[in-house]
N, C-alpha and C positions, 0 to 999 in steps of 0.2 A: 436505463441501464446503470448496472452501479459501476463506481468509478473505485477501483481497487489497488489501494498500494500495501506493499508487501515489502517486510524486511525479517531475517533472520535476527532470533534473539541473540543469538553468537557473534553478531557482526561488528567487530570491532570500529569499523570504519565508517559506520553513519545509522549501526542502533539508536544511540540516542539524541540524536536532534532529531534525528526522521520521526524517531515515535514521540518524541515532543512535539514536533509539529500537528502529526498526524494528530494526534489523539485530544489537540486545543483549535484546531481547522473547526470543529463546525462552533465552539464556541466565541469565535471571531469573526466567523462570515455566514449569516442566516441561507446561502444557497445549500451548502451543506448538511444535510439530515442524515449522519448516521442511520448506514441501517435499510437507509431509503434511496440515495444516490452519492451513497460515500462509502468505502468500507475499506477499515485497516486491518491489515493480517502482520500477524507473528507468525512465525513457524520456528520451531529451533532449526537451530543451523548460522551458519557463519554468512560470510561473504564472499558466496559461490553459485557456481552450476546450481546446485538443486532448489536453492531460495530463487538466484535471476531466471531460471527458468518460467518460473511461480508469475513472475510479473511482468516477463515477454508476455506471456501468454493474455492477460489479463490486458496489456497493453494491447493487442494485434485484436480483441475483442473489438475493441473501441475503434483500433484502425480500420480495420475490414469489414465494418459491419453494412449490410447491403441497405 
């Protein structure tokens, strides 16, 4: 299962170190394969409901899965 983090391009408060991270994560640790069991999303939007929603959900995949 892929493993999904999610931030609004709008987000003042952690756009850009989160998508630095994200986006240099699998070129520093070979567990990560884009694509295959990693994957970073944009969405426009800020640092709210409609992007954290985006990433509960994506989170409660991974929590709940049977």
């Amino acid at each position: 299962m892929n493993k999904k983090m999610i931030c609004g391009t709008g987000d003042n408060v952690a756009y850009f170190s989160a998508s630095a991270a994200a986006k240099n994560l699998p070129s520093v640790c070979d567990q990560f394969v884009d694509g295959e069991n990693f994957m970073w999303q944009e969405k426009s939007g800020g640092h709210d409901f409609n992007i954290w929603y985006l990433g509960f959900y994506n989170f409660a995949q991974l929590a709940f899965q049977q």
